[in-house]
N, C-alpha and C positions, 0 to 999 in steps of 0.2 A: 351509567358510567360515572368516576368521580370525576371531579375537577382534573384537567389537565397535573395543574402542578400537584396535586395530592396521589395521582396514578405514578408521576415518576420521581418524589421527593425519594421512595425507599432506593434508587437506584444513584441519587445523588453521586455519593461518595467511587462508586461503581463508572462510572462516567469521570469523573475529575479525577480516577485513576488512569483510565484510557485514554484522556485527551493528553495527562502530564506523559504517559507513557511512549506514547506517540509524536510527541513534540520534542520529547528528547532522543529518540530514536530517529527522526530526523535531521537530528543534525550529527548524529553519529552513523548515521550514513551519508552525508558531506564529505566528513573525513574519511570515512571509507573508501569514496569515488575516488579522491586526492591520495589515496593508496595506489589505488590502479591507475592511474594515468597514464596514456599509451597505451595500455591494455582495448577502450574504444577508444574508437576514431571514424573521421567521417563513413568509411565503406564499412563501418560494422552500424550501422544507425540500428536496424531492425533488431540486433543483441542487448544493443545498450539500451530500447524502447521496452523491449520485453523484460530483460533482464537488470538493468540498474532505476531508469526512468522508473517502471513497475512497482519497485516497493516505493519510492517516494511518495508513489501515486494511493498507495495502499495505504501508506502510514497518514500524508496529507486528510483522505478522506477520513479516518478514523479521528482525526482528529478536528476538521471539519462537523463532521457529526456530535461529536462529545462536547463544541462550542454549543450547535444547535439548542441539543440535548440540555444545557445549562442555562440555556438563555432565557429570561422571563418571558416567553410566548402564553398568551392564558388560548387560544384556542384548539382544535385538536385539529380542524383542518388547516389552518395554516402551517402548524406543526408539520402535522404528516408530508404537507408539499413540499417541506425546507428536506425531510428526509428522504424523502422520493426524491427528490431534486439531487442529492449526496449519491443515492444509490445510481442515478440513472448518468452522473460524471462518472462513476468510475465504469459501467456497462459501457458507455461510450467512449472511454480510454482503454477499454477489452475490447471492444471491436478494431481498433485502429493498430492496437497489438498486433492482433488476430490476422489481419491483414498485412501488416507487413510482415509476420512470420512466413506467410504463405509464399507473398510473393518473390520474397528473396528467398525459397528455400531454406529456410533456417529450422520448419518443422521436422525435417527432415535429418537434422544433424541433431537433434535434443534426443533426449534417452523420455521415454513414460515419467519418471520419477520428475523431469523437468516441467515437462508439457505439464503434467497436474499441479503441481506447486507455484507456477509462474503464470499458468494458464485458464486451466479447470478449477481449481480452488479459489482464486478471487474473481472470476465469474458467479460462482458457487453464492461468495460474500456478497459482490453486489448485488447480486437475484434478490437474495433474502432482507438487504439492506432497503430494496423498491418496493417490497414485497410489505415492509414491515411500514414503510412511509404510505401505502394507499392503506392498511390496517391503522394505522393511527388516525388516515383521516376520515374515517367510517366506523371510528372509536372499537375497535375490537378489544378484546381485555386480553389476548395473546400479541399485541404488537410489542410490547415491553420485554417479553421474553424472545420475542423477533427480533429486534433489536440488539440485544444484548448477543447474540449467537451469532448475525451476521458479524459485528463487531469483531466479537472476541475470534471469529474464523478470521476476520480480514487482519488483525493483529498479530496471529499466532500465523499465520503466512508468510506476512510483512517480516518477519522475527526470524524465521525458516530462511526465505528467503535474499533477508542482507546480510545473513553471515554465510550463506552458499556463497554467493556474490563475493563477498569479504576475502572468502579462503579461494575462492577461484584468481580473483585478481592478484591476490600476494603471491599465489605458485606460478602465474604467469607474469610478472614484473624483470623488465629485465633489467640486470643489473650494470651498472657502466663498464662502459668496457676498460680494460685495465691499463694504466700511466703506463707508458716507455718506458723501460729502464732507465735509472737517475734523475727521474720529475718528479714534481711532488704530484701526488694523485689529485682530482679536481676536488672541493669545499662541495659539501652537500648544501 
């Protein structure tokens, strides 16, 4: 295998896409939450875990990874542990999803199309994100393309994901309710 940094120099550009990408998409789901406000609240925890928390969680890691990915690391097993280590946060922020879904019954009120995109599919991401971090650190010459696919699935979910989010919370926003006759209506 070559040197660490000559295996992922052609991927540079490819990564400092996904972490800029990610990084702004993070904070464009800040002001998305501050959309929905009052939409959750403390008895919805397990919605707003699965359902808001989730992409922060998705996009953070992505971009977490694409620091790694950039960092002057010269080994491939320490490399591989930094991403193994990425993959194995967001599998254990799937499990605690996972779990409060169940226990509050909330699985039960989602449609297939929800469960997969909030649930099965960034499961999906991290598998292959841990998946590609033990491959890196046993130098395989398919972790790079491992890599790059868990990535770009836990991205393009992240993306799916906080505009479901986005348009769920503005159709359920509610609106103030209206001045008395001859007051002036309250200042946003």
């Amino acid at each position: 295998m070559p040197p660490l940094a000559d295996a992922l120099h052609p991927w540079h550009d490819f990564y400092t896409l996904f972490g800029t990408a990610s990084a702004t998409l993070i904070g464009l789901l800040f002001v998305a939450a501050s959309v929905g406000t009052g939409v959750f609240s403390a008895d919805r925890r397990a919605a707003q875990r699965v359902f808001l928390t989730a992409s922060v969680v998705d996009f953070s890691l992505v971009l977490a990874a694409s620091l790694v990915i950039l960092a002057p690391i010269p080994g491939w097993f320490a490399f591989g542990g930094m991403v193994l280590a990425c993959g194995l946060c967001g599998l254990g922020y799937s499990c605690v999803v996972w779990r409060d879904t169940l226990r509050e019954g909330l699985i039960h009120k989602i449609d297939l199309e929800d469960r997969t995109w909030y649930i099965a599919l960034p499961i999906g991401g991290y598998a292959c994100l841990t998946a590609s971090g033990m491959a890196f650190a046993v130098q395989l010459p398919q972790a790079c393309t491992a890599l790059a696919v868990s990535m770009g699935l836990l991205l393009v979910t992240g993306i799916r994901n906080a505009w479901d989010i986005t348009l769920w919370s503005m159709s359920r926003r509610q609106s103030p309710p209206p001045s008395p006759p001859g007051t002036q209506p309250p200042a946003p």
